[in-house]
C-alpha positions, 0 to 999 in steps of 0.5 A: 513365728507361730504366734503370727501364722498359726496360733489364730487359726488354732483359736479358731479351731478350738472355738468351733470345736467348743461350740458344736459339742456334738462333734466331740462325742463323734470324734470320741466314738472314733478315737475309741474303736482306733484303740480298740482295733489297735489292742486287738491287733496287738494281741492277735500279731503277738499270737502269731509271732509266738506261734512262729517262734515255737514252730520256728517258721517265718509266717508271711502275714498277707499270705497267711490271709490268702490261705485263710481265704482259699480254705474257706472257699474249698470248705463252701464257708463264709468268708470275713474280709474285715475280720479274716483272722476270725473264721469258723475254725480257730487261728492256730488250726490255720496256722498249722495248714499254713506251717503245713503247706510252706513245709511242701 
């Protein structure tokens, strides 16, 4: 069954892709910062895990966000929407106004 319906079309592919090597280099570049964002997510989720386990809290991501955000407004500060983990102050001054404002 392979053989008759999807092999041909996967020959075809691998040709075309062997013929325009440009396209590899491309799609390189974007395997790679997949990986790199992935990595980076890892290590920023196992801080905020780590965080919460030490302060026996459970953080709510997309709310954390928000609170990050609205700070930033009140204090007239830039705010990243790709990279709202990043901000003037470091992550674990946000996670203690976030501890701070879910004790309320």
């Amino acid at each position: 069954m392979y053989y008759y319906i999807i092999a041909e079309d996967i020959i075809n592919a691998l040709g075309w892709f062997s013929e325009n090597i440009a396209f590899s280099y491309i799609l390189g570049i974007f395997t790679g910062l997949i990986i790199i964002d992935a990595f980076y997510s890892c290590k920023l989720y196992s801080k905020i895990k780590k965080y919460a386990k030490e302060n026996n809290i459970i953080i709510k991501y997309e709310q954390l966000k928000v609170d990050i955000k609205e700070f930033q407004k009140s204090a007239r500060e830039k705010y990243s929407f790709l990279n709202p983990f990043n901000q003037t102050k470091p992550l674990k001054n946000y996670l203690n106004l976030y501890k701070e404002k879910t004790k309320k």
